[in-house]
C-alpha positions in Angstrom: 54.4 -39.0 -59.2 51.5 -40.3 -57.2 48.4 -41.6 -58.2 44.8 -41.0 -56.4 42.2 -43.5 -57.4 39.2 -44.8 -55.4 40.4 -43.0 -52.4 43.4 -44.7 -52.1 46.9 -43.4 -53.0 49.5 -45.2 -55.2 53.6 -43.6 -54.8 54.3 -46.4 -57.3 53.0 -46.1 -60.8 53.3 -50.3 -60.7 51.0 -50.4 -57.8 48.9 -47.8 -59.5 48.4 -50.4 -62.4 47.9 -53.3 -60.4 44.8 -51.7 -58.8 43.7 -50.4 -62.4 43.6 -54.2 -63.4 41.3 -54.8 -60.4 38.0 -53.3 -61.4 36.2 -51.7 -64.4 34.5 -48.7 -62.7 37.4 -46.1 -60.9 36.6 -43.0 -58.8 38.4 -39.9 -58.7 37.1 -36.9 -55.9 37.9 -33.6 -55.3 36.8 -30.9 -53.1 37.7 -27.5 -51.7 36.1 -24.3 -50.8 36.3 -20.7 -52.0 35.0 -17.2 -50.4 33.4 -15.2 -52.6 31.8 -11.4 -52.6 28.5 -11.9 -52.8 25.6 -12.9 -50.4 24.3 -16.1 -49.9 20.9 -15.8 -52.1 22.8 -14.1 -55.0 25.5 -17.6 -55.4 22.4 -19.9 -54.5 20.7 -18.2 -58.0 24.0 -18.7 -59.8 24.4 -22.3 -59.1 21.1 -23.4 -59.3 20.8 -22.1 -63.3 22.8 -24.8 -65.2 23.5 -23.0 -68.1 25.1 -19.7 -66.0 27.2 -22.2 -63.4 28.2 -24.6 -66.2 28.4 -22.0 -69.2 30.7 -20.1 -67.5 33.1 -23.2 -66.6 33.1 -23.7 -70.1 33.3 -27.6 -69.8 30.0 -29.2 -69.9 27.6 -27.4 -71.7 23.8 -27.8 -71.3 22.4 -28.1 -74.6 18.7 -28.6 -73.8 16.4 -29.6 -70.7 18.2 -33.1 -70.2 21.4 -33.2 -72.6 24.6 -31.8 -72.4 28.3 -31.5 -73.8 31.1 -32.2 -72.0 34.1 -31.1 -74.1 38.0 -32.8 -73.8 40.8 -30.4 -74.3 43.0 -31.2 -76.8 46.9 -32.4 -76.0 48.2 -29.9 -78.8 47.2 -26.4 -79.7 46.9 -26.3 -83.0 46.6 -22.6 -85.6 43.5 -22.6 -87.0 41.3 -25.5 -85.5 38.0 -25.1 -84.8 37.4 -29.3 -84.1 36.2 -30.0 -80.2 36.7 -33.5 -78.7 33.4 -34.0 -77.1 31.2 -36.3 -74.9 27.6 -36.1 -74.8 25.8 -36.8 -71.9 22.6 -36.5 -69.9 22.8 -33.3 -67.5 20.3 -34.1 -64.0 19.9 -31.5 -61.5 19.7 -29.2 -60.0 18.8 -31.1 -57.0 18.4 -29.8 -53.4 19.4 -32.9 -51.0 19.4 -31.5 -47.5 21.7 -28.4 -47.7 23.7 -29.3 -50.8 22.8 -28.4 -54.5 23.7 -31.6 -56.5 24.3 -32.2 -60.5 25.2 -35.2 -62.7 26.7 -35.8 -66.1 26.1 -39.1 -67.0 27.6 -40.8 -70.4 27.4 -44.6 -70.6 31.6 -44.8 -69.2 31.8 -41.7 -67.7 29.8 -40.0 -64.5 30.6 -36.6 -62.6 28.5 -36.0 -59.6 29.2 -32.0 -58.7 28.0 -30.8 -55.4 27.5 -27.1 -54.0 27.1 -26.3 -50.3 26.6 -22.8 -49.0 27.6 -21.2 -45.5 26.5 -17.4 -45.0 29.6 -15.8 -43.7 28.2 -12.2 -43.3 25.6 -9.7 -44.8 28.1 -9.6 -48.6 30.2 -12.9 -47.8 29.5 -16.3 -49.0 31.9 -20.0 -48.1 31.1 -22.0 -51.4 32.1 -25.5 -50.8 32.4 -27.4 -54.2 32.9 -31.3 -53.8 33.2 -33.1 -57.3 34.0 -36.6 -58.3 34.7 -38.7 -61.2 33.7 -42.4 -62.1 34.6 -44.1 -65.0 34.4 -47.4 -66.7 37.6 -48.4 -68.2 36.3 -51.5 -69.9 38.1 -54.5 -70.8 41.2 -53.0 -72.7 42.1 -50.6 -69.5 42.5 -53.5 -67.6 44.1 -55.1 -69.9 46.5 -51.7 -71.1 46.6 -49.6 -67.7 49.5 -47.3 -68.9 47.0 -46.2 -71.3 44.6 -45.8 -68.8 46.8 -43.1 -67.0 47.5 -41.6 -70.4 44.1 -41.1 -70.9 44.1 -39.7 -67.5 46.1 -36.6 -69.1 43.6 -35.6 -71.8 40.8 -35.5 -69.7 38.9 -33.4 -67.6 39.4 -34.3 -63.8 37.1 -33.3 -60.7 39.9 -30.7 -59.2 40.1 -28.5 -63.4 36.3 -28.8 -63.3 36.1 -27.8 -59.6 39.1 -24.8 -59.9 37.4 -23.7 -63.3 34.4 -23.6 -61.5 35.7 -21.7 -58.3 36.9 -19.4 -60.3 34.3 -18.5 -62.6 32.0 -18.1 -59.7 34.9 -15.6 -58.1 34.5 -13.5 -60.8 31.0 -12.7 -60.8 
């Protein structure tokens, strides 16, 4: 298996540890792009209404003006639960930095940054270039347990399923 953290990549789950030991705050990123059916004003309304680009992702959910809910999926499906695992967080953006559309999620351990960039392909054609990353504070007992770290890593939601769920949503519109 091999492990992306902090731009580097780990073939060794040893190594992988070692460098988990090394710092508090890790960073996970994850881009691609999608083209989608729709012209370039019609996806810049879409992704500049929080609660239509992140409703539809069904991930983080704003719940007012500032806060929102990022939920966790569960590691078993179980008949007849209707518990969430959740983090709450503050929700900024949208924010228009050059040509990209920016949002945060910020918890006290946990940070997405989520990025949107446009390119008109024709008249009804649209490039949607989605870059997404991931920081998070381990704290004292990740460096001290790392393979719990990377179980941890399992249950929740990384930039490329929030990126691919987003993608997709937008597809679909």
């Amino acid at each position: 298996m091999v492990y992306e953290c902090c731009g580097e990549k780990f073939e060794v789950e040893k190594e992988f540890k070692k460098h988990i030991r090394s710092r508090y705050w890790h960073r996970i990123n994850y881009s691609t792009n999608a083209k989608v059916l729709l012209n370039r004003d019609e996806v810049f309304n879409i992704i500049k209404n929080p609660k239509l680009i992140f409703g539809i992702s069904n991930l983080i959910i704003p719940i007012d003006g500032k806060k929102a809910i990022l939920y966790l999926p569960f590691k078993r499906i179980r008949t007849g639960t209707i518990l969430k695992r959740a983090i709450i967080g503050d929700l900024e953006g949208p924010k228009l930095d050059f040509d990209m559309l920016e949002y945060k999620f910020n918890s006290d351990k946990l940070i997405y940054d989520i990025s949107f960039r446009l390119k008109r392909l024709n008249e009804d054609q649209t490039e949607v270039y989605i870059l997404s990353s991931m920081s998070v504070n381990i704290g004292i007992l990740g460096r001290i347990l790392p393979g719990e770290v990377i179980k941890a890593l399992q249950n929740i939601v990384t930039p490329e399923i929030l990126v691919e769920k987003l993608v997709n949503n937008i597809k679909s519109l």
